[in-house]
C-alpha positions as CSV (number, residue, x, y, z in Angstrom):
1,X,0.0,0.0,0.0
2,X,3.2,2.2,0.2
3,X,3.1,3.5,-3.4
4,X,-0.6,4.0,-3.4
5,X,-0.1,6.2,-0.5
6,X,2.6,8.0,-1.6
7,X,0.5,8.9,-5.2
8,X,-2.6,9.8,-3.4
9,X,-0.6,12.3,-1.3
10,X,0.9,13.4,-4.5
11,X,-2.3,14.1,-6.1
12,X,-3.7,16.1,-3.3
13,X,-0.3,18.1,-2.4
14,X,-1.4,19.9,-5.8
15,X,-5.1,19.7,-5.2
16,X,-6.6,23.1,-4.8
17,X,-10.4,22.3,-5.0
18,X,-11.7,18.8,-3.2
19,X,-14.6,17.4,-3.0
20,X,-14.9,14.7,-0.4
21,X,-18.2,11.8,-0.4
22,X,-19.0,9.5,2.2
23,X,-21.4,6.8,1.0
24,X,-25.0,7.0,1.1
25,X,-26.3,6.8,5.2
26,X,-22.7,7.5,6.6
27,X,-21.5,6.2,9.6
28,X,-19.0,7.7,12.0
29,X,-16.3,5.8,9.8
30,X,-17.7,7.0,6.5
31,X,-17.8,10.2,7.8
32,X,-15.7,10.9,10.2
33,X,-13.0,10.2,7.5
34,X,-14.2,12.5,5.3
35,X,-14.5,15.1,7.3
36,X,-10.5,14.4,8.7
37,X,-8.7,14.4,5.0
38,X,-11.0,17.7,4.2
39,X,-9.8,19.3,7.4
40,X,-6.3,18.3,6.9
41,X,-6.3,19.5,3.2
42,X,-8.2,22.7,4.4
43,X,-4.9,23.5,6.5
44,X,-2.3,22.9,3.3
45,X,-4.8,25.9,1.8
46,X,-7.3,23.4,-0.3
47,X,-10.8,24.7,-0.5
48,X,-12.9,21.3,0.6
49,X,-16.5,20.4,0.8
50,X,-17.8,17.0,2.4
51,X,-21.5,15.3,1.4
52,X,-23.3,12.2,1.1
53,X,-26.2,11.3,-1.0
54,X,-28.8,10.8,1.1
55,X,-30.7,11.1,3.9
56,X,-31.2,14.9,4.1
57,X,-30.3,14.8,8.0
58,X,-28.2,12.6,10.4
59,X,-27.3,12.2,14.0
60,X,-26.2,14.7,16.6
61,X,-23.2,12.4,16.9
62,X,-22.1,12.5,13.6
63,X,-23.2,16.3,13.1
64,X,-20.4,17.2,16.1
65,X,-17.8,15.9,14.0
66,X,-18.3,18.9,11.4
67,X,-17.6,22.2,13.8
68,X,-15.9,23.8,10.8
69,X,-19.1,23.3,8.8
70,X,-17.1,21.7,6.3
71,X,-21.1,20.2,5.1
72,X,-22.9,20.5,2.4
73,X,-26.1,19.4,1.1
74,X,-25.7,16.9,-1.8
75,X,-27.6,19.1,-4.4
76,X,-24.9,21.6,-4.0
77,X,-21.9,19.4,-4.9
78,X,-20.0,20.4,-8.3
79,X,-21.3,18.3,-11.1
80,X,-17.7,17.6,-12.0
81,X,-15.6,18.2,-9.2
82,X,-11.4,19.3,-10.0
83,X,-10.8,16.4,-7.7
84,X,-13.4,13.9,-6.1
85,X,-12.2,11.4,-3.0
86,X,-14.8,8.8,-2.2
87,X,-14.2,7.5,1.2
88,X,-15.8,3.7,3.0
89,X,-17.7,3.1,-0.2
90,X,-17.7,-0.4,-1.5
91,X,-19.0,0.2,-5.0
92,X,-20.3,3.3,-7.0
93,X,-23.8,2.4,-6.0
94,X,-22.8,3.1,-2.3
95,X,-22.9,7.3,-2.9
96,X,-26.7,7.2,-3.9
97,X,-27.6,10.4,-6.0
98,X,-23.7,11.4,-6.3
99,X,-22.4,8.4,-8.0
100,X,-22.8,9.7,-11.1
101,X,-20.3,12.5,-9.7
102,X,-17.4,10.0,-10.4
103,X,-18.1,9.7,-14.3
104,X,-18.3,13.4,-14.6
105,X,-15.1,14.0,-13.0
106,X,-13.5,11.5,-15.0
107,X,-14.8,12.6,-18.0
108,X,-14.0,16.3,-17.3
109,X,-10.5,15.2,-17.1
110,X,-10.2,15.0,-13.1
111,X,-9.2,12.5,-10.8
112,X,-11.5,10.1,-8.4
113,X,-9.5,9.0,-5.5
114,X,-10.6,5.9,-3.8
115,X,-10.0,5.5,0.5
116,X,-11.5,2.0,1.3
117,X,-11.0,-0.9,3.8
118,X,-13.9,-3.2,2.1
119,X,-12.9,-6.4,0.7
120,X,-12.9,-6.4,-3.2
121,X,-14.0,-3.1,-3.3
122,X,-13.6,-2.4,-7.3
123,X,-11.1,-0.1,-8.1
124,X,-13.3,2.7,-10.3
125,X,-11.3,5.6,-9.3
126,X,-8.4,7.0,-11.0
127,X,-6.2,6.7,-7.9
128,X,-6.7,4.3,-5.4
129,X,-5.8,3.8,-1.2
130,X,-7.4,0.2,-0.7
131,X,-6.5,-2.3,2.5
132,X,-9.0,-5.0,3.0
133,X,-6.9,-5.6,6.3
134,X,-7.4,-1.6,7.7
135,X,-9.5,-2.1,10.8
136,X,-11.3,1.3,9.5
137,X,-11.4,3.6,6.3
138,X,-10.3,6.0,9.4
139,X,-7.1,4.1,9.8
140,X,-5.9,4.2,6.1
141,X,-7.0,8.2,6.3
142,X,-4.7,8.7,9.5
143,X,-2.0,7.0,7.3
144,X,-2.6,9.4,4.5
145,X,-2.7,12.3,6.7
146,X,1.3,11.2,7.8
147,X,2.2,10.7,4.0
148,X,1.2,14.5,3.4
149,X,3.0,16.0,6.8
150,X,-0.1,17.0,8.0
151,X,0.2,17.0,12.2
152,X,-3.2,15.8,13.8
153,X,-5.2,18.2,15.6
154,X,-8.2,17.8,18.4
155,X,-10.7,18.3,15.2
156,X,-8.9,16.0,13.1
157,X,-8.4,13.1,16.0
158,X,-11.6,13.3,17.1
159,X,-13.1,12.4,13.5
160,X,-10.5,9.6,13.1
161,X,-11.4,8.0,16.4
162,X,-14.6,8.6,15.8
163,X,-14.2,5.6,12.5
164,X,-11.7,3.9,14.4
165,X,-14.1,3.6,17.7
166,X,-17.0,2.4,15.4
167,X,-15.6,0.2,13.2
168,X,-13.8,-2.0,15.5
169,X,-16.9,-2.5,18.0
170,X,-15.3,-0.4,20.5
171,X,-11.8,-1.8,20.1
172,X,-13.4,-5.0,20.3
173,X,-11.5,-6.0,16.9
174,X,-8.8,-3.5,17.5
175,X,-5.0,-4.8,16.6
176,X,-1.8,-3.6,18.4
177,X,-1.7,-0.5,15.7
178,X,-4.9,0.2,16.6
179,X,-3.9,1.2,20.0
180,X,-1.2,2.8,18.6
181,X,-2.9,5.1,16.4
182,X,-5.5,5.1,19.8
183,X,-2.6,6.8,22.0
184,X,-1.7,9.1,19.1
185,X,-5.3,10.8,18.3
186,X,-5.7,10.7,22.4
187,X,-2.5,13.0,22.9
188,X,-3.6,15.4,19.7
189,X,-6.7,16.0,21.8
190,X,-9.7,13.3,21.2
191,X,-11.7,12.8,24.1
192,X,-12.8,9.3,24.4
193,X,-15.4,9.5,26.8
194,X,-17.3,12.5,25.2
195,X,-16.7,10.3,21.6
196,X,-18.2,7.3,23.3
197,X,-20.9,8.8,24.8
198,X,-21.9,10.9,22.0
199,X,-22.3,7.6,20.2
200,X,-24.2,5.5,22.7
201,X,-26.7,8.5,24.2
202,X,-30.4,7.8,23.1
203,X,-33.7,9.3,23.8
204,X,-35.7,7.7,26.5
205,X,-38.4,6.1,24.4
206,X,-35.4,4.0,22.7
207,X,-35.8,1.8,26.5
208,X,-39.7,1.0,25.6
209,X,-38.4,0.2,21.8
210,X,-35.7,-1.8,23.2
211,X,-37.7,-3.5,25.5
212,X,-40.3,-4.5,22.8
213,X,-37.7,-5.5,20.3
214,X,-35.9,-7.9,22.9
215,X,-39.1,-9.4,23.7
216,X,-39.5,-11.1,20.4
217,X,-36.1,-12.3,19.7
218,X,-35.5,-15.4,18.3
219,X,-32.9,-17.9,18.7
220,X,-32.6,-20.8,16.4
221,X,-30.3,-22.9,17.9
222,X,-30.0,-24.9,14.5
223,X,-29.3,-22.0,11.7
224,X,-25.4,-21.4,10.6
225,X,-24.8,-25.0,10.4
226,X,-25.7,-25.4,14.0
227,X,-23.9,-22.8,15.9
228,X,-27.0,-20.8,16.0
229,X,-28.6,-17.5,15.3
230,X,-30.1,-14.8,17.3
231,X,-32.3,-12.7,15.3
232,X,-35.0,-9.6,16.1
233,X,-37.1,-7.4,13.5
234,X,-37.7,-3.8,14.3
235,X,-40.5,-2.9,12.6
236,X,-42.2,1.0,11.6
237,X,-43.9,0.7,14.5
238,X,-41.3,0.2,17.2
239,X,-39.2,3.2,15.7
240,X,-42.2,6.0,16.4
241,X,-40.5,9.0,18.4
242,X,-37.2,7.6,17.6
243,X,-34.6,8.5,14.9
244,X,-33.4,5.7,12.5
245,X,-29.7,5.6,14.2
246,X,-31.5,4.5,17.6
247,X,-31.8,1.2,16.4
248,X,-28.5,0.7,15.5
249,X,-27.4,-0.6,19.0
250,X,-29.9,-3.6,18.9
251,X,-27.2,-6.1,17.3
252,X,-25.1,-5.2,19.6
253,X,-27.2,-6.0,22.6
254,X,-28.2,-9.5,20.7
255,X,-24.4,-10.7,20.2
256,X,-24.6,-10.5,24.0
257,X,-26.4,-14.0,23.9
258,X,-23.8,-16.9,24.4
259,X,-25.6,-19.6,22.1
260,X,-25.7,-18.3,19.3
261,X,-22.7,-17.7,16.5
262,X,-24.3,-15.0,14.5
263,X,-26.7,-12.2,15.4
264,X,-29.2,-10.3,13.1
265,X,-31.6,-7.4,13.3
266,X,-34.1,-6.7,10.6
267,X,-35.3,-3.2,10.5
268,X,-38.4,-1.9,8.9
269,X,-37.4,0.9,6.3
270,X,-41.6,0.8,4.3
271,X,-43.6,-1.9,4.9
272,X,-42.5,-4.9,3.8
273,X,-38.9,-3.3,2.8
274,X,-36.1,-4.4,5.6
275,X,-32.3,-3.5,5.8
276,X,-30.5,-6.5,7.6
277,X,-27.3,-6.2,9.8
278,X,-25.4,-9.3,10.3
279,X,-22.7,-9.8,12.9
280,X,-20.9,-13.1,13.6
281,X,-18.5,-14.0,16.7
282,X,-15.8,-15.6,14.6
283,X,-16.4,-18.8,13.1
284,X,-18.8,-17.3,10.4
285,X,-18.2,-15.6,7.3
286,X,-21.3,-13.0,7.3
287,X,-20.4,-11.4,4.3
288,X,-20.6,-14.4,2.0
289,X,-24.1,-14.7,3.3
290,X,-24.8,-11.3,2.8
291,X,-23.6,-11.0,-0.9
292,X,-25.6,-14.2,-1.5
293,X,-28.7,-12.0,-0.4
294,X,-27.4,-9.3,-2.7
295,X,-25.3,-7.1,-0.1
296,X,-21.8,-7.0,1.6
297,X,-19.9,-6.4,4.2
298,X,-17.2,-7.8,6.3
299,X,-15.8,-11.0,7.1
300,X,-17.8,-10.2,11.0
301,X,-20.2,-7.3,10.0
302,X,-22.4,-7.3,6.9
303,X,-25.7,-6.3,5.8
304,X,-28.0,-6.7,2.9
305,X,-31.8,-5.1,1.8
306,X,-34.4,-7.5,1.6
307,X,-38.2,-7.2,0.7
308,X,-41.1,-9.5,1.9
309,X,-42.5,-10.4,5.6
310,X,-40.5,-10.7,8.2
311,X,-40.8,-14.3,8.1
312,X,-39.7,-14.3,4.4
313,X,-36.4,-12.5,5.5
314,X,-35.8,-15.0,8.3
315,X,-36.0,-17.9,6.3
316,X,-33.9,-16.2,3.5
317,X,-30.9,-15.3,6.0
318,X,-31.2,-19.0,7.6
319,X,-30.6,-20.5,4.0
320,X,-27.8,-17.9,3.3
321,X,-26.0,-19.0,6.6
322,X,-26.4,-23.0,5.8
C-alpha cells in the first residue's frame, strides 16, 4: 500500500479544490474520514466540501464531527468536481444520487481518488488507497494524513477515532496498531469518553423500543450450520418517536447472547422493505451470506436489503447461513 499512499498524497499536495463523499447513510467511519482528509487538506490551503447522498439529516453524533461546517447538502456538490475522493464506499452504488459525480469527473479530465478498507472493493477511481486488512477507512486516512505531513489536531483526531471507535466495536476488533494510532489521536486531543458517549446517548423512548424488540427475539439454535442465530425485527412501529440511528445498538445487545454464532436485526425501512445487519463471533463468514442476499460487508459485520415479511427474510438469512 506504500506506493498507493505515496501517489494519493501526491495528487492532493497539488489539489486546490476537493470534494470529499461518504457513502450513502454514513456512519462515524464513512464520515468521520471524510471530514479528517477535508480538514487536513483545508490546512495545506485546499478549499474542501464533504456530502453524502442521502438522507437529508443525520445524528447529533455525527453532526459534532463537522464544527468547521465543512457540510454540504448533496444538491450543491460540483457536477464535476477538480478532484473527487470517495471514502468507505464499497461500490459506485454506495454514494446514492452522487455516484454519477465520479463519471463526470473522470470525463472532465479530473481524478477520483478511492480510500476503502472493504474487501474487493472495485477499483473505479483513477487513484486508489485500498487495504481490506485496515481495521477502519479512518485508519488508512490517519495514514494518508502522515504521507502529506499533515500534524493531527483535536478536530482532526476526534473524526479519526470517531471511525476507528465504530468500526472495531469499541476496540473490540482493534489490533496492536490500533492502540497505537488510539494513543496518538488521544494526545492530539480526542476525548474518548465524550466520543463514546456521543455515540451510545439515546432518547428515553429508545428503552420501551428496546424493550419491545428484545421481547421477540429469536434464537434458532440450529441455523449457521448449528452454531445458531439470534435474530430480532424492528419494525415502523417500534421506531415511532425515535430516529433511525437508535436502532442501530440492537445487534449489539443481541451478540450479548452466548448460544448463538451469529446475530441479526431486521429493521423496517416501508412496509415490507427491511435493511439486515449481520454480525458473527468468529467462526462465520457473514459477508458471504450477505452477498448471497445481494449485499456485503465484512468478514464479522455485513448487511443486505431484503423485501417481503419478516418471516420471508428469516428464512432467506437462515438459508444464506447454511
Amino acid at each position: 500500500m506504500g506506493s498507493d499512499l505515496a501517489n494519493a498524497a501526491d495528487l492532493l499536495r497539488s489539489a486546490t479544490d476537493v470534494t470529499l463523499l461518504a457513502h450513502v447513510s454514513p456512519d462515524a467511519d464513512a464520515l468521520g474520514s471524510a471530514l479528517a482528509l477535508a480538514l487536513g487538506l483545508r490546512t495545506r490551503g485546499a478549499r474542501v466540501r464533504v456530502a453524502f447522498g442521502a438522507p437529508a439529516d443525520i445524528s447529533a453524533a455525527l453532526r459534532a464531527l463537522d464544527p468547521a461546517g465543512l457540510l454540504i447538502p448533496a444538491d450543491e456538490v460540483p457536477a464535476a468536481p477538480a478532484t473527487l475522493v470517495v471514502l468507505d464506499c464499497g461500490s459506485e452504488r454506495r454514494l446514492g444520487p452522487l455516484a454519477d459525480r465520479v463519471a463526470t469527473t473522470k470525463a472532465a479530465g479530473g481524478r477520483v481518488l478511492v480510500i476503502d478498507h472493504h474487501i474487493d472493493t472495485p477499483r473505479f477511481g483513477t487513484d486508489h488507497v485500498l487495504d481490506e486488512h485496515a481495521e477502519a477507512t479512518a485508519v488508512l486516512v490517519a495514514a494518508l494524513l502522515d504521507e502529506l505531513g499533515i500534524p493531527l489536531d483535536a478536530d482532526i483526531a476526534t473524526c479519526v477515532y470517531a471511525g476507528v471507535l465504530t468500526d472495531t466495536g469499541s476496540f473490540r476488533r482493534a489490533t496492536p496498531s490500533t492502540h497505537r494510532l488510539a494513543a496518538r489521536l488521544l494526545e492530539a486531543g480526542a476525548r474518548p469518553d465524550a466520543i463514546a458517549r456521543s455515540f451510545d446517548a439515546h432518547p428515553f423512548p429508545w428503552l420501551r423500543m428496546l424493550s419491545t424488540v428484545l421481547g421477540r427475539a429469536q434464537l434458532v439454535p440450529d441455523a449457521a450450520g448449528g452454531l445458531g442465530l439470534v435474530y430480532a425485527v424492528v419494525t415502523i412501529e417500534d421506531l415511532a418517536d425515535l430516529r433511525p440511528e437508535d436502532v442501530e445498538g440492537v445487534i449489539d445487545l443481541l451478540r450479548a447472547s452466548e448460544e448463538a454464532e451469529v446475530a441479526a436485526v431486521a429493521k423496517e425501512l416501508e412496509p415490507g422493505v427491511w435493511t439486515v445487519s449481520l454480525r458473527a463471533v468468529g467462526a462465520v463468514d457473514v459477508r458471504a451470506a450477505a452477498i448471497r442476499l445481494g449485499g456485503g460487508g465484512h468478514r464479522l459485520a455485513a448487511g443486505f436489503t431484503a423485501r417481503g415479511s419478516a418471516e420471508d427474510v428469516l428464512v432467506s438469512i437462515k438459508r444464506a447461513l447454511d
